[in-house]
N, C-alpha and C positions, 0 to 999 in steps of 0.2 A: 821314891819318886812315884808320885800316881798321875794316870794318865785316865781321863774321863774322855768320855766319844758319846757325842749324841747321833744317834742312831738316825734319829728323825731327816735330824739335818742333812746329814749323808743322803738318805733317801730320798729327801728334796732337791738336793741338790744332782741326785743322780737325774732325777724326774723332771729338772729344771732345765740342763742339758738336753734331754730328748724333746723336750717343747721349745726349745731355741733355735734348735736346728729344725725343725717342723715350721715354724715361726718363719723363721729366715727364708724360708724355700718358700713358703704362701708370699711374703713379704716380693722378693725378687720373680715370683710367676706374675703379682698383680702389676710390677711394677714395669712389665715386660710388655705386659698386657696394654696397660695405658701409653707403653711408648710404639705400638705398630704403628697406628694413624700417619704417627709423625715418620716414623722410620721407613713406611711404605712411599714416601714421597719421593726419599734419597737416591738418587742414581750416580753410577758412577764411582770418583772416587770415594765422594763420600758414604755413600753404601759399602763401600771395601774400607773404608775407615773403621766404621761403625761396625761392621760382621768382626773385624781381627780385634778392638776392645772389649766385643762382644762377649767374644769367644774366652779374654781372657778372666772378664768379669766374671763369668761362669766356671772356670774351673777356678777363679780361687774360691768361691762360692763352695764350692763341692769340696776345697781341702780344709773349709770353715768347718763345713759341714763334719767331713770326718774328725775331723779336734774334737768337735763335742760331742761325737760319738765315740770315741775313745775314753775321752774325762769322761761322759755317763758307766763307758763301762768299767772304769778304773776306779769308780767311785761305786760301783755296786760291788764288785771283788772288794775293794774296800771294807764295804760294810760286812760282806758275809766274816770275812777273816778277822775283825772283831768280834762280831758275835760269836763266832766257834770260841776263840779265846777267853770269849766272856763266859760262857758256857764250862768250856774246860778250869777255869778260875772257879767259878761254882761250885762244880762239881767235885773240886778239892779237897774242899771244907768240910 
């Protein structure tokens, strides 16, 4: 059975994750951004509507966020522990 690993991929794909989650957070600060105007207008309950979806838009945001900080780091442990094996394959021969 041979098993090939592109190396690269992994790497981009580790590299891809940490720009997503970067990505995502510029994405939801601009998009925060462009809704005060409107949101500063709310009083009441809908202000207390708008703060509790808020609140929850934000932390799934941030449990978004750690998934691909996690997949970035599980895919760098990844990569290394094929290359040590790749290495030690090598080094066999």
């Amino acid at each position: 059975m041979e098993i090939n690993i592109d190396f690269g991929a992994l790497q981009e794909g580790q590299s891809g994750c940490q720009r997503a989650a970067g990505n995502l957070q510029t994405k939801l600060d601009d998009l925060k951004s462009d809704l005060q105007p409107l949101v500063n207008t709310w009083t009441g309950g809908a202000a207390e509507a708008y703060q509790v979806h808020q609140k929850a838009w934000d932390t799934s945001a941030v449990k978004l966020q750690e998934i691909l900080a996690k997949i970035g780091i599980a895919l760098g442990t990844a990569t290394e522990a094929y290359q040590q094996n790749e290495s030690k394959s090598a080094g066999s021969w």
